[in-house]
C-alpha positions in Angstrom: -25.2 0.9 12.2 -23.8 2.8 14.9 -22.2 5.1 12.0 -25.8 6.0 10.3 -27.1 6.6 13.1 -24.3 9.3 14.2 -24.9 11.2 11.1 -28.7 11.1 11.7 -27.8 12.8 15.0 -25.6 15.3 13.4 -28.1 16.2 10.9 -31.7 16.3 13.0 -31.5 20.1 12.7 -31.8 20.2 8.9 -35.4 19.9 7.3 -36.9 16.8 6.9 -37.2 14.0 5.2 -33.6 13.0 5.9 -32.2 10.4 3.3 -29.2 8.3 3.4 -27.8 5.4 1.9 -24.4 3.5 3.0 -23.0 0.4 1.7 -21.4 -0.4 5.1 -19.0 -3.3 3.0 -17.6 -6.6 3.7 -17.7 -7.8 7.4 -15.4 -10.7 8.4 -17.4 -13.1 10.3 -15.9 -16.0 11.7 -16.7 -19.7 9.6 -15.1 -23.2 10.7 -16.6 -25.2 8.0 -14.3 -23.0 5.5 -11.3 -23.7 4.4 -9.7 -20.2 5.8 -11.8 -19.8 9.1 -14.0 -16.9 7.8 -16.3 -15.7 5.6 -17.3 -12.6 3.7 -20.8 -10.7 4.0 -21.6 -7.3 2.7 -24.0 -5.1 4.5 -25.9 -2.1 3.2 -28.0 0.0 5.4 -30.9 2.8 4.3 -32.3 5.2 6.9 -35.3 7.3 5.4 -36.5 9.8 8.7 -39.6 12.2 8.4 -42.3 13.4 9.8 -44.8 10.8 7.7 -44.0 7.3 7.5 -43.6 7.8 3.8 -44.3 3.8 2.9 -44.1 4.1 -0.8 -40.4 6.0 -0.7 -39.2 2.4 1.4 -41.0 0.1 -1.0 -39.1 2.2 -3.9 -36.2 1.8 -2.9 -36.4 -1.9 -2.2 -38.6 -2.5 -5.1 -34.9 -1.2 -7.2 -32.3 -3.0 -4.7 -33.6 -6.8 -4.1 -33.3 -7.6 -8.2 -29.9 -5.8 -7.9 -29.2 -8.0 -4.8 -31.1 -11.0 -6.3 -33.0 -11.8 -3.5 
């Protein structure tokens, strides 16, 4: 998150909207009822910043990643 949110910073000066996408990965999160002590989750994060709140772009883009994800 911290990441994203960098780059937003780094970019407010260009027009608007501002899109990005990052599959942050695999993040290690400790786990005692496995056999190895830890387990595995992958995060993804989507930042859409304009100057409308732009609802239809959000439900787009989760509309194409939750069947991917299949959730």
């Amino acid at each position: 998150m911290a990441g994203i949110l960098n780059t937003v910073a780094h970019n407010k000066d260009h027009p608007k909207p501002i899109k990005i996408f990052q599959v942050v990965g695999d993040v290690t999160v400790f786990d005692e009822l496995k056999d190895v002590g830890a387990t595995n989750h992958r995060q993804l994060v989507a930042l859409y910043c304009g100057a409308t709140s732009s609802f239809e772009v959000k439900l787009c883009f989760l509309n194409i990643i939750f069947p991917n994800m299949k959730i």
